[in-house]
N, C-alpha and C positions, 0 to 999 in steps of 0.2 A: 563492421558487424561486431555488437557484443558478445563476450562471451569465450573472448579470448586473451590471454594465456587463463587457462580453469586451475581451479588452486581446490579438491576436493581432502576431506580430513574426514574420518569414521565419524570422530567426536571432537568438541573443540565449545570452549565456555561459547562466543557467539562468531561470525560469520565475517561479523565488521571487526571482528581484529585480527584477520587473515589475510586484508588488505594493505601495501604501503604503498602510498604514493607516489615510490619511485615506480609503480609499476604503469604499464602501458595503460592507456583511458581503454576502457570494456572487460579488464580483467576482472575476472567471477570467483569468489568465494563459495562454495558449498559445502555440507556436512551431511550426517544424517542423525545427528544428536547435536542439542544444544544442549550446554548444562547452565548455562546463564544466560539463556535467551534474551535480548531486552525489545522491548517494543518504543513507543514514546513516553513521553514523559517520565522517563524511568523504570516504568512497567515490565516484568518479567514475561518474557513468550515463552510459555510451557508446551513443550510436543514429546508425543509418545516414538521412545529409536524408530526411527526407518517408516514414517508416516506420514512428514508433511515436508514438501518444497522447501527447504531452508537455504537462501541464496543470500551473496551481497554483491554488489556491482560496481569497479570505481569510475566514475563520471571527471571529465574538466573542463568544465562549461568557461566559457570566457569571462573575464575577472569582473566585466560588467553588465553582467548576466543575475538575474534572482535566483539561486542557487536555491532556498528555498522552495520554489516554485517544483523542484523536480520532486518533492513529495506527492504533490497532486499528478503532475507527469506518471509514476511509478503507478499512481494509485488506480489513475485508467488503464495502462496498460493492461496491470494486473484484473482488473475488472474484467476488460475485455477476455482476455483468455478464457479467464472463467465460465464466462457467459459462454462464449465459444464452448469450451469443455463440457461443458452440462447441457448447451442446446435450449435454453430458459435465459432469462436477463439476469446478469448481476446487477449491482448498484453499488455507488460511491458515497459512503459516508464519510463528509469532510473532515477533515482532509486527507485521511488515507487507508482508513477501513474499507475492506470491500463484505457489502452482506449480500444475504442471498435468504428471502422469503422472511427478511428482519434477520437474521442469525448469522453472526460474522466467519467468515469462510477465510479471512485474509487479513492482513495489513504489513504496515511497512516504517522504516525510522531509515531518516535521512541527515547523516552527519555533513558539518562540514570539517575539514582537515585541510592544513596545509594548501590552500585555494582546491582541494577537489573535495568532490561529495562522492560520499559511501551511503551507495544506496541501499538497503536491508530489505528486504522483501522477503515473510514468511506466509504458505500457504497451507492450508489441512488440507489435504489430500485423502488418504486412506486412515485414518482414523477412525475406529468405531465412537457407536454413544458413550460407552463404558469411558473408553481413552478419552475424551474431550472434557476439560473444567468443566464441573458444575457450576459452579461460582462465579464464575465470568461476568464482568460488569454487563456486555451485553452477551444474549446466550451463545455458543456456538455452536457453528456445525463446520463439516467435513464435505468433500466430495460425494464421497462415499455414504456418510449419510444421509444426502438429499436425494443422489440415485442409485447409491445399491452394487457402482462402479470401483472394482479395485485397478488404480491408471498405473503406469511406467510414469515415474517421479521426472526421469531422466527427460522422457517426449514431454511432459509438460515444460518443465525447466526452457526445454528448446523451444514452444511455440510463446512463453513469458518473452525470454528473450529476444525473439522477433521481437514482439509488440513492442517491447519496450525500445529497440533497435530505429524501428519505424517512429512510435511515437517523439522518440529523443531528437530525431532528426527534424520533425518537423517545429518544434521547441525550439532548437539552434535558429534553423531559416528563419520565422517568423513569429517565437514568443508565444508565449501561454492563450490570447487573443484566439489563435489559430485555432486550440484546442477545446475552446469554449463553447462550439457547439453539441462536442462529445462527450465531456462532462458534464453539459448540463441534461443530456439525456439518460443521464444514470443518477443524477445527483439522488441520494436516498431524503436529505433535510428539506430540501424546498417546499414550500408549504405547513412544515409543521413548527409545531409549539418548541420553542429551544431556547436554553440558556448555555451562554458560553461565557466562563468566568467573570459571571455576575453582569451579564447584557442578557436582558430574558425579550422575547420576541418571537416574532414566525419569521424562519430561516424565507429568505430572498432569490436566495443563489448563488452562484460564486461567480465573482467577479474576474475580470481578465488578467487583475491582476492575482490572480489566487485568494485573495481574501474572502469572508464569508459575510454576506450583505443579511443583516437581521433588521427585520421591521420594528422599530418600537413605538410607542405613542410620542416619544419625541421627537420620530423619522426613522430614516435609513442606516444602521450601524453598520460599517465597513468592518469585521473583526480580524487579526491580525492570526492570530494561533488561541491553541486554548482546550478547554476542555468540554466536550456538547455532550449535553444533555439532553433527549426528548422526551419531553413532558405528553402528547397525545400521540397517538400512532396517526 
């Protein structure tokens, strides 16, 4: 089960450097301030002290394993919970955003280290309007304000870590394939207008092996990573 040995700090620059590899696969990082949040791509996660989910996870998938792939892993987990917490559907924007009525409620950055991955997973929780970026590439929201809900960070934290616990396992048995009917039932992109670093198209779906399959008029693009765009709702 994840989530053990817990390494928790008030404050701490991010989550994922709380983590060393000698430590046991499931040990958890958590905080209740980030002061240098990072997301993907380099991107800063900004949260208001003592308001959102801030965890890391260390993972040791076998060395001939898509370690990447546990981005998207993370990214359902995390999905589900949510949806589960609110009682409404979340959705998976590829590859690791979770939104909730278009407005992103989540996401996650997955390192790799020394053959393991450092899973990062940050969730808004109790956030007001006020506390959340305005500016945010895409807008966001909170728990709290899609229903009005102030949660125990801690019982969230525990039903994440389930999912993820479950999810991870069934990755190990049988590979991302496995999970491909449950992301594709949240996928946010499929059918819409999207460019990802200069492949512009109607998102596909995401394929087994994690990649994100874009229609273009010259076929099928398989894309690897990257940055999406949706051009229509």
């Amino acid at each position: 089960m994840l989530g053990r040995p817990r390494i928790h700090v008030p404050e701490c620059e991010s989550t994922q450097l709380l983590l060393d590899t000698a430590f046991p696969e499931g040990a958890v990082a958590t905080t209740d301030h980030q002061t240098a949040g990072r997301g993907r791509l380099g991107r800063t996660w900004v949260d208001a002290p003592g308001t959102a989910l801030l965890c890391s996870v260390l993972l040791k998938p076998e060395h001939d394993r898509r370690a990447a792939e546990l981005t998207l892993v993370g990214g359902l987990a995390t999905a589900e919970t949510i949806g589960h917490a609110l009682g409404r559907p979340a959705q998976l924007k590829w590859p690791n955003d979770v939104l909730v009525d278009g407005r992103k409620v989540a996401g996650g950055v997955a390192d790799l280290r020394e053959g393991a991955v450092v899973l990062g997973i940050g969730v808004n929780v109790n956030q007001t309007t006020e506390q959340l970026p305005a500016d945010a590439r895409t807008a966001a929201a909170s728990l709290r304000t899609i229903d009005g809900r102030v949660r125990e960070i801690d019982r969230l934290l525990d039903d994440l870590l389930q999912a993820l616990d479950a999810a991870y396992a069934v990755w190990l048995a049988d590979g991302l394939p496995s999970l491909r009917p449950r992301i594709a039932a949240l996928d946010f992109l499929r059918g819409r207008e999207v460019t990802v670093d200069g492949t512009a198209g109607v998102a596909h779906g995401i394929l087994g092996d994690g990649r994100l399959a874009v229609e273009t008029p010259e076929g099928i693009v398989a894309v690897e990573s990257g940055e999406t765009h949706v051009l229509m709702s």
